[in-house]
C-alpha positions as protocol buffer text, in pm:
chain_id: "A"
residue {
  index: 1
  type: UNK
  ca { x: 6017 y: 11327 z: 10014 }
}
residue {
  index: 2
  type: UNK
  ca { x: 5720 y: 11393 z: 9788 }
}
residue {
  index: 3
  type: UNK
  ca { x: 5479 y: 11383 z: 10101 }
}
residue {
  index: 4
  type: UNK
  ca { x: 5686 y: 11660 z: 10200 }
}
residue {
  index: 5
  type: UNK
  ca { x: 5672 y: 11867 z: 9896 }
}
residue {
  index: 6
  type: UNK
  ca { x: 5303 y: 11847 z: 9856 }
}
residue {
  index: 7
  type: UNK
  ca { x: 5315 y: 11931 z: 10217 }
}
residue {
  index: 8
  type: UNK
  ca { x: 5498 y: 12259 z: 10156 }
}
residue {
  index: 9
  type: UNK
  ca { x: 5269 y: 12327 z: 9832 }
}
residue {
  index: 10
  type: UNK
  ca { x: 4924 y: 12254 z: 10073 }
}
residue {
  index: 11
  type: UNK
  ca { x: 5109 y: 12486 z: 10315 }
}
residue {
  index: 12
  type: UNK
  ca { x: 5176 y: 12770 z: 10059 }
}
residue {
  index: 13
  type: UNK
  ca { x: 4789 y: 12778 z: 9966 }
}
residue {
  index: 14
  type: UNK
  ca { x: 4670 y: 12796 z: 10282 }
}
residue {
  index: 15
  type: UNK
  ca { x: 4565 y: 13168 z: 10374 }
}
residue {
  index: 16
  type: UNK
  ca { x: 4510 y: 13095 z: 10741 }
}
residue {
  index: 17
  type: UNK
  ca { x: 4792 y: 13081 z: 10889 }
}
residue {
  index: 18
  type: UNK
  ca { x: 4901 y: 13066 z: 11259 }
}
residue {
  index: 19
  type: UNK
  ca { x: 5240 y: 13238 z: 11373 }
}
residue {
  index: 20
  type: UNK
  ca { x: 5316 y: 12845 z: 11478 }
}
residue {
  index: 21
  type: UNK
  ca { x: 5235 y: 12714 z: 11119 }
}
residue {
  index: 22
  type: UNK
  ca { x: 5444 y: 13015 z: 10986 }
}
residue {
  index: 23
  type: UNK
  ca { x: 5734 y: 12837 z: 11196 }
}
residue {
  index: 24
  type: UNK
  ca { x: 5621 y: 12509 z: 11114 }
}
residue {
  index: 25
  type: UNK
  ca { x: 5622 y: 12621 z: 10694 }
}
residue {
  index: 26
  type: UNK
  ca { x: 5982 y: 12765 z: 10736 }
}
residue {
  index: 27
  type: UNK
  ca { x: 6124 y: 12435 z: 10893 }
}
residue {
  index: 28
  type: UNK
  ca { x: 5940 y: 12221 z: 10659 }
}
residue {
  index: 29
  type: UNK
  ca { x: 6137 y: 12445 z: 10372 }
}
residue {
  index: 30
  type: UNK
  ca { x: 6427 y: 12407 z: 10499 }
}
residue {
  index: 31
  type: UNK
  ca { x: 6425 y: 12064 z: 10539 }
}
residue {
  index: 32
  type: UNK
  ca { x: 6312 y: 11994 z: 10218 }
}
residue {
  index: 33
  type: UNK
  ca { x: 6567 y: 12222 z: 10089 }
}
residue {
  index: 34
  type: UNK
  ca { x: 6860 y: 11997 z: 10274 }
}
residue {
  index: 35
  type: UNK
  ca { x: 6716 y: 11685 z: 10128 }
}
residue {
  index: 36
  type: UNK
  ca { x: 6704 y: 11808 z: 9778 }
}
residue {
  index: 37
  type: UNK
  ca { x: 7089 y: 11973 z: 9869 }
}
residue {
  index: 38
  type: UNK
  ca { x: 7164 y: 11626 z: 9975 }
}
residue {
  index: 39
  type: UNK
  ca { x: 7036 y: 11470 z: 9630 }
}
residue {
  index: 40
  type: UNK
  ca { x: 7205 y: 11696 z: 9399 }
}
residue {
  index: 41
  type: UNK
  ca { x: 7478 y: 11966 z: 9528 }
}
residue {
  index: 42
  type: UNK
  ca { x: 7502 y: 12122 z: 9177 }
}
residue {
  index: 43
  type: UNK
  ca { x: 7122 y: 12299 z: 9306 }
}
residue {
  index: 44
  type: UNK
  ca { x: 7318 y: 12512 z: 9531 }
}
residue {
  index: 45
  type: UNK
  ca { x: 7530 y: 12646 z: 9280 }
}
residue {
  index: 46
  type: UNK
  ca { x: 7198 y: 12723 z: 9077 }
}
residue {
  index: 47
  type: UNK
  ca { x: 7089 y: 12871 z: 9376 }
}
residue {
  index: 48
  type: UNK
  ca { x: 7366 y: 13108 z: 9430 }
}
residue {
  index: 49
  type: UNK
  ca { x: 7434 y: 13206 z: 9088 }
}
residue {
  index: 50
  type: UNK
  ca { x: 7280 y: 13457 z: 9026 }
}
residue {
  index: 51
  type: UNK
  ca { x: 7421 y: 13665 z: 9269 }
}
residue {
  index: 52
  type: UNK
  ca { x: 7791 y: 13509 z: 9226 }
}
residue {
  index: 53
  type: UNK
  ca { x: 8061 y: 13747 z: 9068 }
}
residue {
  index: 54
  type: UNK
  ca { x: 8373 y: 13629 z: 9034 }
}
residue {
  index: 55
  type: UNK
  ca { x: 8685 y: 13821 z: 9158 }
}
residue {
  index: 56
  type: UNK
  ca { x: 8835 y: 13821 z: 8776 }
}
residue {
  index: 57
  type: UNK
  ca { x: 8478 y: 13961 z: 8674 }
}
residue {
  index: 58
  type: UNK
  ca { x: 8525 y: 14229 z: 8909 }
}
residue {
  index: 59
  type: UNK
  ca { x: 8912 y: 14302 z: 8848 }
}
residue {
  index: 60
  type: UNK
  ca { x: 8798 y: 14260 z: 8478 }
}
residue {
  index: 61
  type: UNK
  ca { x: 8474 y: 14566 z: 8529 }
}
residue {
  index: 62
  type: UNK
  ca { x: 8743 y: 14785 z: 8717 }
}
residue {
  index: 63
  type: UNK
  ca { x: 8978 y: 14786 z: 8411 }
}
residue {
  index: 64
  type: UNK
  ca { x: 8731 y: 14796 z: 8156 }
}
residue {
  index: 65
  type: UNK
  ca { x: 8611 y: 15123 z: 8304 }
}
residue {
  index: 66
  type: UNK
  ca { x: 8941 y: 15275 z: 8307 }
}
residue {
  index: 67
  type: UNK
  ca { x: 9160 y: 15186 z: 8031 }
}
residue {
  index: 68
  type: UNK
  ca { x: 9440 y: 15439 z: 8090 }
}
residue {
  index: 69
  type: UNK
  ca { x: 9471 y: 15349 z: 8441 }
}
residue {
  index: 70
  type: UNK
  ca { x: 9802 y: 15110 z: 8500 }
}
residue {
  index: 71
  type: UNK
  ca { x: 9650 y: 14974 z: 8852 }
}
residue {
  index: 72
  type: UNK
  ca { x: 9895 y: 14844 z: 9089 }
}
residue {
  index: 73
  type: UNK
  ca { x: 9791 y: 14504 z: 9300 }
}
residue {
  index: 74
  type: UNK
  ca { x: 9753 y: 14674 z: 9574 }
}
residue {
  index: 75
  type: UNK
  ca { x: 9507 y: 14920 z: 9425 }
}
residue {
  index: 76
  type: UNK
  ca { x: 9313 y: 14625 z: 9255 }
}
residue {
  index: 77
  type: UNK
  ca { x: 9300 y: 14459 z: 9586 }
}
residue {
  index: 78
  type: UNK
  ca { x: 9158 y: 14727 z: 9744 }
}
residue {
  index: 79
  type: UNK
  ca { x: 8904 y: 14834 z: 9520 }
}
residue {
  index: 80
  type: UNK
  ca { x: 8789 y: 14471 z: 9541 }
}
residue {
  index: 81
  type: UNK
  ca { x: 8812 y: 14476 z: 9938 }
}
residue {
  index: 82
  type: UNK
  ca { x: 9098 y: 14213 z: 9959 }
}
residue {
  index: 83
  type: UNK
  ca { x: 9452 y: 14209 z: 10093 }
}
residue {
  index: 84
  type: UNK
  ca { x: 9682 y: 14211 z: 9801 }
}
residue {
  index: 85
  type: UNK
  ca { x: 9804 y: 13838 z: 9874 }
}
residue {
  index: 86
  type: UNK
  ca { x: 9443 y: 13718 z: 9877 }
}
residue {
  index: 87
  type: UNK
  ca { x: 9376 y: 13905 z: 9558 }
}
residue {
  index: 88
  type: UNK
  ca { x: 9730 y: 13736 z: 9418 }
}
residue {
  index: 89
  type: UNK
  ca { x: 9638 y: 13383 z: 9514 }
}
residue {
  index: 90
  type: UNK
  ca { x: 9232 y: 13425 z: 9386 }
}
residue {
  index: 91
  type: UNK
  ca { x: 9312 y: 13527 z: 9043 }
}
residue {
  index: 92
  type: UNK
  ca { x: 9621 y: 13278 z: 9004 }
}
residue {
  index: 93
  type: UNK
  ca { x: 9322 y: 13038 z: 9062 }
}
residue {
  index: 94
  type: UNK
  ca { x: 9090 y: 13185 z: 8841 }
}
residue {
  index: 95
  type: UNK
  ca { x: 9274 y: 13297 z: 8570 }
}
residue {
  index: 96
  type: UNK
  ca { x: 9637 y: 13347 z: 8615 }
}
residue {
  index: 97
  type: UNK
  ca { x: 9845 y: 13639 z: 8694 }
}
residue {
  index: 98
  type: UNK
  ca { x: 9707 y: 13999 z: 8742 }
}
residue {
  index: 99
  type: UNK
  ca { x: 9951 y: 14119 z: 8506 }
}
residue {
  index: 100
  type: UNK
  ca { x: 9887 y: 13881 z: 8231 }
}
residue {
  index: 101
  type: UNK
  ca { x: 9519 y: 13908 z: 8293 }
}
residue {
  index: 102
  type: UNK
  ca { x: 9528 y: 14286 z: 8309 }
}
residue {
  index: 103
  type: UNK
  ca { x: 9716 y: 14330 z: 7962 }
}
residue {
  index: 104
  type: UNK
  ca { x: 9468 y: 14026 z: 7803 }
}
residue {
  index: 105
  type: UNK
  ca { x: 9190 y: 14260 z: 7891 }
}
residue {
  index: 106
  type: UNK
  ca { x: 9340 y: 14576 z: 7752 }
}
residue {
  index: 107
  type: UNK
  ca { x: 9419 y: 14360 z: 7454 }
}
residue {
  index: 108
  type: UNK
  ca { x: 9125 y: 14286 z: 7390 }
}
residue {
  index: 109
  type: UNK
  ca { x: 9016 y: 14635 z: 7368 }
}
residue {
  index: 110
  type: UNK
  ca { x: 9341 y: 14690 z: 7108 }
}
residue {
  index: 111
  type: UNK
  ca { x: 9150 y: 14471 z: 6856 }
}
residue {
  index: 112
  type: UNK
  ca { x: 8849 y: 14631 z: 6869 }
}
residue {
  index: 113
  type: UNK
  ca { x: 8979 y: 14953 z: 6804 }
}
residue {
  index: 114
  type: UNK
  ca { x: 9237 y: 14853 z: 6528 }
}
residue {
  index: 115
  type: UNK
  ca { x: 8926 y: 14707 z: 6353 }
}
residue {
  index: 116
  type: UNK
  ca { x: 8700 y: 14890 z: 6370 }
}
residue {
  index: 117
  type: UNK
  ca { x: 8833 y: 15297 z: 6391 }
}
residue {
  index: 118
  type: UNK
  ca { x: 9122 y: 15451 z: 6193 }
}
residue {
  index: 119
  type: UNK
  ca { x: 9266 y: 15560 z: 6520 }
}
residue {
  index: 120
  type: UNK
  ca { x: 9645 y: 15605 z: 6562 }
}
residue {
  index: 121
  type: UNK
  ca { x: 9863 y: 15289 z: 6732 }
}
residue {
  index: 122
  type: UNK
  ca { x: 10043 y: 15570 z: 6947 }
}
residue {
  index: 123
  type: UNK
  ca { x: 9735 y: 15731 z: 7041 }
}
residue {
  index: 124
  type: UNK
  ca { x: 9558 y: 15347 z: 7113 }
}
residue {
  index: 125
  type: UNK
  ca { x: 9890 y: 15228 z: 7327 }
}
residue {
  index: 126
  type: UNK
  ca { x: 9822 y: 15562 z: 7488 }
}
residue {
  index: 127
  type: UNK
  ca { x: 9428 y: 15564 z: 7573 }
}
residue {
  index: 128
  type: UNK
  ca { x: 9511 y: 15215 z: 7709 }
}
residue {
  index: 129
  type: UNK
  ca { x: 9782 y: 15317 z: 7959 }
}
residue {
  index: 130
  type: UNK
  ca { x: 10115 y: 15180 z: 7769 }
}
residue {
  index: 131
  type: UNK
  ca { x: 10388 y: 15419 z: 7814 }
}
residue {
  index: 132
  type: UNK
  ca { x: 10477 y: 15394 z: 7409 }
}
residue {
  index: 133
  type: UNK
  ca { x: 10382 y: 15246 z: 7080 }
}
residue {
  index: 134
  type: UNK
  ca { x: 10698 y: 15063 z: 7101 }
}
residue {
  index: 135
  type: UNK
  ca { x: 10606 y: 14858 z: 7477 }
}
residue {
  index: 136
  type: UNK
  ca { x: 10304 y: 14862 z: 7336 }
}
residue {
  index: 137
  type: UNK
  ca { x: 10345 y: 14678 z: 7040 }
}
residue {
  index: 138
  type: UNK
  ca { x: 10609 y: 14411 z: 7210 }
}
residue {
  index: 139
  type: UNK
  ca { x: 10295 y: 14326 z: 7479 }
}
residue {
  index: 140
  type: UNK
  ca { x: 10112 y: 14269 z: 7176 }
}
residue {
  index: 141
  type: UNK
  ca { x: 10323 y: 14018 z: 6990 }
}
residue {
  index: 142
  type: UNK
  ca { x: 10409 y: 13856 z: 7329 }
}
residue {
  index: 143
  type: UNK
  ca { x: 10060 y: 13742 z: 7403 }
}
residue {
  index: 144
  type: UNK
  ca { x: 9936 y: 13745 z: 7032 }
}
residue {
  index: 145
  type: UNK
  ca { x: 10226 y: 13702 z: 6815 }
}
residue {
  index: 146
  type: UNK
  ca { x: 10116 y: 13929 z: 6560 }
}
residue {
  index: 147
  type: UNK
  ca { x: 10191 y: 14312 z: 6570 }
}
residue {
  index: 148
  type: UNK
  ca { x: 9873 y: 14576 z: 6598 }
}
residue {
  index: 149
  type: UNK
  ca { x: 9989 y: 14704 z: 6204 }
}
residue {
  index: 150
  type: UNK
  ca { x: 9903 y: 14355 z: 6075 }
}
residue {
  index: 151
  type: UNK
  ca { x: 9567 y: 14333 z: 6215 }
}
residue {
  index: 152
  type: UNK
  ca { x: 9505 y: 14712 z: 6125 }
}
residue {
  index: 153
  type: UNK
  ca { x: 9630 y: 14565 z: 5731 }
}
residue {
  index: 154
  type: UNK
  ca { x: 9393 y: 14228 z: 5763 }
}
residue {
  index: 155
  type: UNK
  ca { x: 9116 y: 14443 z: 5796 }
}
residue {
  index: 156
  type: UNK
  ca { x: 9185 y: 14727 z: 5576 }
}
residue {
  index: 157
  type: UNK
  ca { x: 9264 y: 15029 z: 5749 }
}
């Protein structure tokens, strides 16, 4: 295998090229690249990374840039090009129900703004698409167990 590779390195170097060589240099590559595949498979999830987003990462973007919104599956799913069912049984893999993942992310958001603005509850359960304080604050304590007036008291305001 390292003949090979300093095969592909002479290869790269040299300027004169024939449309055969050019042939040649792309099935040399590709080769190599199956025999290094075949060594390792974690190199093709290096390779692929980069350009890898998630379906949660893109359910979690769509949310993130609409708070207010309460998106239905089937809206999700088609924003993310996916039948609803396929959309169900991806995120249940990734990270759970759409629901709970959903109200995590909007959650999240809660916090922030109970820490750091002096903002209203009702008009934060509102901006993040919870039809009152009161719903509001029982999806809070469900999946935090603390209420959004204690964590507006811990940090003083």
């Amino acid at each position: 295998m390292s003949w090979l590779i300093s095969q592909c390195a002479h290869q790269c170097t040299d300027n004169k090229k024939t449309e055969t060589d050019a042939i040649y240099d792309k099935v040399r590559s590709s080769y190599l690249l199956s025999c290094i595949l075949k060594k390792n498979k974690n190199v093709g999830l290096i390779l692929h990374a980069p350009s890898f987003v998630s379906v949660s990462e893109k359910i979690a973007r769509i949310v993130m840039a609409n708070y207010s919104r309460n998106w239905s599956n089937s809206e999700l799913a088609s924003a993310v090009l996916m039948s609803e069912s396929s959309l169900k049984r991806r995120m249940y893999k990734e990270v759970g129900s759409i629901s709970t993942f959903v109200h995590k992310i909007k959650l999240t958001e809660a916090i922030r703004k109970l820490r750091r603005t002096n903002t209203p509850i009702s008009v934060i359960s509102s901006e993040l698409g919870y039809s009152s304080p009161s719903y509001f604050s029982k999806v809070f304590f469900k999946y935090l167990k603390t209420y959004p007036q204690n964590i507006r008291k811990k940090n003083g305001r």
